[in-house]
N, C-alpha and C positions, 0 to 999 in steps of 0.2 A: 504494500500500500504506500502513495506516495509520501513524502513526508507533510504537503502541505493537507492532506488530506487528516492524516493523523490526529494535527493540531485541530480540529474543527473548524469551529469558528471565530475562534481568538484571531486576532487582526496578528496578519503578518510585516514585519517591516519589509522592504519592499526593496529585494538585491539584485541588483546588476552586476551584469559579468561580461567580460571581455574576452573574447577569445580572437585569438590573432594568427593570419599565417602571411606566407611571402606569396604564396602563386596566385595565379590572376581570376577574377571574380565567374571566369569562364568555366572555372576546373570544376567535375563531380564533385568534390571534396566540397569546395565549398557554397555548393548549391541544396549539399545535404545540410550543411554547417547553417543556412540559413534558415531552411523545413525546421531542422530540429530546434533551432530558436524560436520560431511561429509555434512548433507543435510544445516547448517548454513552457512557453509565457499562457496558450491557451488553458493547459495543462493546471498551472500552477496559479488560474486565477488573473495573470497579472503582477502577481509575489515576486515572479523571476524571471528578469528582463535580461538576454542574453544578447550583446553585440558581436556582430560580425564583420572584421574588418580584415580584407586581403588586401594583398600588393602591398606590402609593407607599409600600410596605412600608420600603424603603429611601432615603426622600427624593424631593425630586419631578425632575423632568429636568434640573433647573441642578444639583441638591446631586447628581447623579448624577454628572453629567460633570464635575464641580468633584471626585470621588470618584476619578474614573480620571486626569484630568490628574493626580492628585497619586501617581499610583501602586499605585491600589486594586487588587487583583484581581476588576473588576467589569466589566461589557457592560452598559451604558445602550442601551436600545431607545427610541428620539426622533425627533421632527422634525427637518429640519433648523433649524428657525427657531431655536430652542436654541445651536446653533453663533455664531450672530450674535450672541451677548454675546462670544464672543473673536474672530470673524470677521466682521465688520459682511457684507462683501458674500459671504457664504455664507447673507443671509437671504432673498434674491433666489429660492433655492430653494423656498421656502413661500409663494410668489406662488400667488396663485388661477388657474385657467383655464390654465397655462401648458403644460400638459400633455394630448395627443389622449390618448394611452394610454400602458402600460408602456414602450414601444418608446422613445417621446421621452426620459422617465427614462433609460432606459440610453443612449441618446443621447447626452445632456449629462454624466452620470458619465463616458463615454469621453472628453472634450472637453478640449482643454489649458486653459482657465478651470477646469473640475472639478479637473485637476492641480494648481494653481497652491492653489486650497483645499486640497488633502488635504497639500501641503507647507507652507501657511501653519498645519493646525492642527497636525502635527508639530512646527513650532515654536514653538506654543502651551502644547506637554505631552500633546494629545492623539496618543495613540500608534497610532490607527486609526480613519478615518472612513468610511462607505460613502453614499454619498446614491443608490443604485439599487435604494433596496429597499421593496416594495412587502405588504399579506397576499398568500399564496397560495402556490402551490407554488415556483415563483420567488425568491422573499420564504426559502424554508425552503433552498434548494440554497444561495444565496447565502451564507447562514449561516453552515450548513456548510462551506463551503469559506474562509471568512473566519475561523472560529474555527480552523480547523487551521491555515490559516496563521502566525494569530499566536501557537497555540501552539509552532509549529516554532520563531519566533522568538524563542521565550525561553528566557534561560540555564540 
């Protein structure tokens, strides 16, 4: 059940979120990125207003994630090579060929090395990393289920 559902009827304050990538407003990725904003905000009442901003509207994938380590309320959509400025061996990820298909991705996400990144970029500042994610439908549940997480998370 969603969260905003939970609460009933108590009045929710009203959060906005920014999610940011570099490719152009033309790509799947982020035509989905927009639905799923339409389908949040309908979702959620109006509670949760999510912004979609490509082409580096908002800086480009370093000043992104240099955006959320420091506290923004923003979702950087990146490679993982990007990570390898505060994680040298989380660039290992962005190796060519390394991958038959989606399956190997989720794979190595499940993988206690993938754990050992997702705790070293918590100690970095960054507050959530996901490297199993791919365009497509896959790519859109994953999101989903990542973005509610971490809104339950917070105060």
């Amino acid at each position: 059940m969603p969260m905003w559902r939970k609460l009933g009827r108590k009045k929710l304050k009203k959060v906005e979120l920014k999610i940011s990538h570099v490719l152009p407003n033309t790509e799947p990725i982020h035509e989905e990125l927009v639905n799923m904003a339409a389908h949040i905000k309908e979702r959620s009442n109006g509670t949760l207003i999510v912004q979609v901003y490509p082409d580096s509207e908002l800086g480009n994938n370093k000043d992104n994630l240099e955006q959320a380590m420091r506290g923004a309320n923003i979702v950087t959509v990146a490679d993982p090579g990007y990570m390898a400025d505060c994680i040298p061996d989380y660039g290992i990820m962005d190796g060519p060929f390394l991958y038959d298909d989606y399956k190997d991705i989720q794979k190595l996400a499940a993988s206690a090395w993938h754990q050992e990144m997702v705790k070293a970029s918590a100690e970095n500042g960054i507050p959530r990393n996901n490297s199993n994610i791919f365009e497509g439908e896959i790519c859109l549940k994953w999101f989903l289920k990542t973005l509610k997480k971490s809104l339950a998370e917070q105060p």
